[in-house]
Every structure is written in structure tokens, then in C-alpha cells.
C-alpha positions, 0 to 999 in steps of 0.5 A: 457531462460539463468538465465542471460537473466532473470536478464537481462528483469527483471531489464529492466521491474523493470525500471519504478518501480526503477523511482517510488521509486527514484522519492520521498522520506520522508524528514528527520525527526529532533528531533526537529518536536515532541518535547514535542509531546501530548499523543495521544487520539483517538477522534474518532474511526472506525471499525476495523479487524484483519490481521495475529494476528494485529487490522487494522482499516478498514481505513489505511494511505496511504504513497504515499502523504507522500512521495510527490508522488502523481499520478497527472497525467500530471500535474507534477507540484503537485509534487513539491506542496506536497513536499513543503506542506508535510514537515517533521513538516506535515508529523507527524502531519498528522500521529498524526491526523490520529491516533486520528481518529482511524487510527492505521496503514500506508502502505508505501514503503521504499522510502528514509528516509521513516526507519528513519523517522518511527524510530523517528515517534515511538521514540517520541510517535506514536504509528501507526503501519507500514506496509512497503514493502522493494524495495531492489531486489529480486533474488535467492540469496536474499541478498539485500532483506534480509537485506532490511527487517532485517533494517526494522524489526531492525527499528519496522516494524508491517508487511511487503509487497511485492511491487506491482511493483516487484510482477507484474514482477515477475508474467508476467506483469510489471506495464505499460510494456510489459509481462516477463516469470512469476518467480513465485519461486521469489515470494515464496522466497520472501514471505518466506524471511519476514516470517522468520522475524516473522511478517504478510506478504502481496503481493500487485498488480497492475495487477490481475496476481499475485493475480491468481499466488499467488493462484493457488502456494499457497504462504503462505502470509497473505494478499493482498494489490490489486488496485481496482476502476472502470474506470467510471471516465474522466481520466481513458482511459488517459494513462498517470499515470492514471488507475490502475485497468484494470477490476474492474469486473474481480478483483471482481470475482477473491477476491470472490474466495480469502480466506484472508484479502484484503486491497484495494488501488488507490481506488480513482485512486489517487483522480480521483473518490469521496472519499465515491463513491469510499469507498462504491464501495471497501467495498460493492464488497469485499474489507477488508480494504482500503488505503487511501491516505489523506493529514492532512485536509482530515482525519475527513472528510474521516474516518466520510465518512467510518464510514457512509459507513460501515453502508450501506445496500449494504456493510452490505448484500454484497456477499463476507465474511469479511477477517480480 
């Protein structure tokens, strides 16, 4: 296949992750939403662990309801409700929240306005730390990518990701399409450009093929961002937004194998499955650490249901060592 042809099928099997990113945003951030913000004090914490040299709290915010985008299936109207109740004001003061429950880290996409805001979050005192994967497109040149990551670094970035959407392409199987020729040089490449910057490196996925690419040409990244739920929930075979991990049981097998950290993510198939089923099932079949999408309400509930779960037999005597 021409190299033509392949840039060609990967923007035509990039088209739905370009909707995705396109589709949300974190709105801008004004000086005036922190002014004369409270130090922050912990009041609370959870267990955490170490990703690359970074302390994780085992527990990380998810971004997604940060920037309104949701996953509510069929029901399209929950969008525009998120955007209307995640607003600038909410969207920190949630991240102030959290950071008082022991939630150090948030894993985000750069979405527009996600940078700027992350810039302010941090001038104004917050002190989470960012875990973001660029969306910019990933070629043999790099330029783009490069640059993407070089904003982010300049703007305080803690730790970088490959996007699941991107890394799915480039191993074969796009998010919700059809299979491509596996460009797994890409992924190297694009491993290779963030470790340039000096900072933890991770690949998210959707479809376990990244993780086996990953694997069998031992890319250099220090972790994993990859789905995992099961699929005993009355959504799951909707096809409509609505499952995000094919074969939990084959997931399991696979991470059994993986010697690296694992932050498991859509472990609730955005909100399809019960936040301490869902959190019990991650930990106790393998998962290092988990994203948790949450609005401001649910963070006191969420992280007293992690810290009971970390505590059950069937985590504590699980199979797989702990990573991180």
C-alpha cells in the first residue's frame, strides 16, 4: 500500500475520533472563577502508587465530564445538560473537590480550552496534576504532534498519553470502524516524540490490539490507560455509544501478562454499571488505577467506596501484582 493510500484510510478511520474531540470542549476559564481561591487541604486521602517516578492516587478524575462530553448514548440531550451544569465556575470547583479527597491527578484529552484552562487551574493554586493526551496527527513527520506536546509541556503538563482513538488506528482497529493496516512504527514514534519531553508516558486503548502491539515491539511507554468493564449490563449489546470493552475476560488475560502500571478507564461504561460493582470488578481482576468520570456530588461518595474496596478480600488476594 502507497504511503498516500495510507494517510488517506487513516484520516478516513480518524473521522470519528476528530468528531469526538470536536464535539466538546472545557469552556474558557476567566481570572475571575478562583479569585481569592482557599489552600486547598486534603480532607480525606486514598491509597496511592507510583506511575514513572509520579504519586497516583489510585482514583484519577476523569476528564470526559469536564469537557461535556458525556457518553449518554442515545440520549443527546444530556450533553447540552452538562455543558450547562459543568460550567467554568463548576468545572474548578469540582477539581478543588476532588483534590480534597485525595484525588491528585486528572486524565484529559486536549479538547478545546482544556491547556488554557489547566494553565489557569494551576496559576490560581491547584495543585492536581495533569495527565493529557495531545489529539494533534501523528504521521512520519511528527510536526504537529510535536508541537501539540511542546504547548502542553510549556503550559505544566505532569504526564503525557497517547489517545486511545489514535492508538487504535494505528494498531488495526479503529474505535467503531472497520480494520486498517496496523502502523505500528507510528506508535513508536509517537511514544518516542513525548519521551523527548522528559515526562511519564502512556498509550491508552479501546481495543486490546494496541495493548498486544505495544507488547510484542516493545515500545518504551510507562503505562497503560485501557477500558475494561464487563458487559453484564442492559445496554451493553445497544450498539449506540454504549460498550467499550468487547472481552473483559480476554482484557484480563492479556494485563496478567503486562508488567506496567494500568489505569483502567469507562470502568462504569459511563455510568451503565454501579460505581463500587464497577470499582471492585477493576481492582480485584488486575487494574493499578482507575478514571473515574465524576461531577462535584459524587466525589465523597466515590472515593469512600475506593477506599472500602481496596479493602476487600477479593482485591487484596487478587492474581495479578500491583504496578505503580
Amino acid at each position: 500500500m502507497s504511503q498516500k493510500m495510507n494517510r488517506r484510510d487513516f484520516v478516513k478511520a480518524t473521522a470519528l475520533g476528530a468528531t469526538m474531540a470536536g464535539a466538546a470542549g472545557m469552556p474558557a476559564m476567566p481570572k475571575s472563577v478562583m479569585a481569592n481561591p482557599q489552600p486547598i487541604t486534603a480532607n480525606q486521602q486514598i491509597p496511592a502508587g507510583e506511575i514513572a517516578g509520579m504519586k497516583i492516587g489510585r482514583m484519577l478524575l476523569g476528564g470526559n465530564l469536564l469537557t461535556h462530553y458525556t457518553h449518554s448514548r442515545d440520549l443527546r440531550y444530556v450533553y447540552n445538560l452538562a455543558a450547562h451544569y459543568n460550567t467554568p465556575e463548576k468545572i474548578f470547583e469540582t477539581m478543588r473537590i476532588a483534590e480534597a479527597h485525595g484525588i491528585n491527578a486528572v486524565v484529559i484529552h486536549t479538547a478545546k480550552g482544556v491547556v488554557d484552562g489547566m494553565r489557569e487551574y494551576k496559576k490560581q493554586g491547584g495543585k492536581i496534576q495533569w495527565i493529557i493526551c495531545p489529539t494533534a496527527p501523528i504521521n512520519e513527520e511528527m510536526a504537529e504532534y510535536t508541537q501539540s506536546c511542546q504547548e502542553c509541556i510549556d503550559a505544566g503538563v505532569d504526564a503525557l498519553y497517547l489517545w486511545g482513538v489514535q492508538a487504535d488506528v494505528l494498531a488495526g482497529r479503529p474505535l467503531g470502524g472497520s480494520p486498517v493496516e496496523p502502523r505500528p512504527e507510528l506508535i513508536k514514534k509517537a511514544v518516542a516524540t513525548m519521551k523527548s519531553f522528559g515526562v511519564p508516558v502512556g498509550v491508552a486503548a479501546h481495543n486490546l490490539e494496541v495493548v498486544e502491539v505495544c507488547e510484542k515491539e516493545k515500545i518504551k511507554n510507562d503505562f497503560y490507560l485501557k477500558t475494561f468493564h464487563s458487559n453484564k449490563y442492559p445496554t451493553a449489546n445497544l450498539n449506540y455509544d454504549s460498550s467499550w470493552c468487547e472481552d473483559a475476560e480476554k482484557v484480563i488475560e492479556m494485563m496478567a501478562k503486562v508488567e506496567k502500571p494500568w489505569i483502567a478507564y469507562k470502568i462504569m461504561a459511563a455510568g451503565a454499571i454501579a460505581p463500587r460493582t464497577a470499582l471492585e470488578y477493576a481492582f480485584a481482576n488486575g487494574a493499578d488505577f482507575t478514571a473515574f468520570g465524576m461531577f462535584d456530588f459524587e466525589i465523597d461518595e466515590d472515593t469512600r467506596l475506593l477506599n472500602e474496596v481496596l479493602e476487600l478480600d477479593s482485591v487484596k488476594n487478587r492474581a495479578r501484582k500491583w504496578f505503580g
